[in-house]
N, C-alpha and C positions, 0 to 999 in steps of 0.2 A: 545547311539551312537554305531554304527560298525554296520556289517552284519549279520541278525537273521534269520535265515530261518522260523522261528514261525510266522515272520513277514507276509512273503507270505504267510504261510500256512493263517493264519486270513484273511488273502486280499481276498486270492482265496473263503474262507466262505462267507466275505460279498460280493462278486461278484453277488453272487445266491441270495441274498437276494433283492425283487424288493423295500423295501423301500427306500435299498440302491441307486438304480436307478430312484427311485424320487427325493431325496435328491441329487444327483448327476445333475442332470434334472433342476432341479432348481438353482443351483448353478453356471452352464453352460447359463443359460439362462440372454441374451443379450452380451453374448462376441460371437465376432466371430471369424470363423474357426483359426485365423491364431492366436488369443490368446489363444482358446483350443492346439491345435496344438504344440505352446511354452511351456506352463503351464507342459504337458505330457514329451517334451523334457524335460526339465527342472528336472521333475521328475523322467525319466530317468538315465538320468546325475547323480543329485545327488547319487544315486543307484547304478549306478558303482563307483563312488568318493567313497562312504563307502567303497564298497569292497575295493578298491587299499588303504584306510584309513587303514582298520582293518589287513590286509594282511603285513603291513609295522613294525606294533608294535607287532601283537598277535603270538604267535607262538602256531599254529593249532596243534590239537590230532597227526597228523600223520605225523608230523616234525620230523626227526631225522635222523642221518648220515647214516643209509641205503637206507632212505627215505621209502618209501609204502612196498616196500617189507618184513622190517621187522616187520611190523605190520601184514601183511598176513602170516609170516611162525608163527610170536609167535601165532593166532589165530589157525592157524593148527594144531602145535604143542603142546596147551591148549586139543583142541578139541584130538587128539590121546591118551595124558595121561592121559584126562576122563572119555571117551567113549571106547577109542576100548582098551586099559589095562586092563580095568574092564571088557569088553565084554572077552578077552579072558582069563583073570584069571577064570570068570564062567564059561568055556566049558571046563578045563581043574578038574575041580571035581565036 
């Protein structure tokens, strides 16, 4: 249960895959438009409901009382005392 992005990533794979779309083809076949139509709403639907599910209980990587920015300066500031400290301790001998 909750919101996976892995999830899409796999959807978006079987997308391209045409047996996918015989097997879809067939499964479709004698509903009409307006229960296809529901079926996808419905799929929708649920698809946001998870996110506003998982968004209520999970408390996401980049939650915290500065919010996003302090995930972007400690990144920064990871990145200068391993890279450029070292880069400029070798030019100095």
């Amino acid at each position: 249960m909750g919101f996976h992005f892995q999830q899409y990533i796999a959807m978006a794979g079987r997308a391209i895959n045409p047996v996918q779309w015989t097997r879809a083809w067939r499964r479709m076949e004698g509903k009409s438009a307006t229960e296809v139509y529901r079926d996808a709403l419905a799929w929708t639907n649920n698809q946001f409901a998870q996110i506003s599910r998982a968004s209520q209980y999970r408390a996401w990587w980049w939650q915290n009382p500065l919010g996003m920015g302090l995930v972007l300066y400690g990144t920064y500031k990871a990145w200068h005392m391993i890279y450029m400290v070292r880069k400029q301790k070798k030019s100095f001998t």
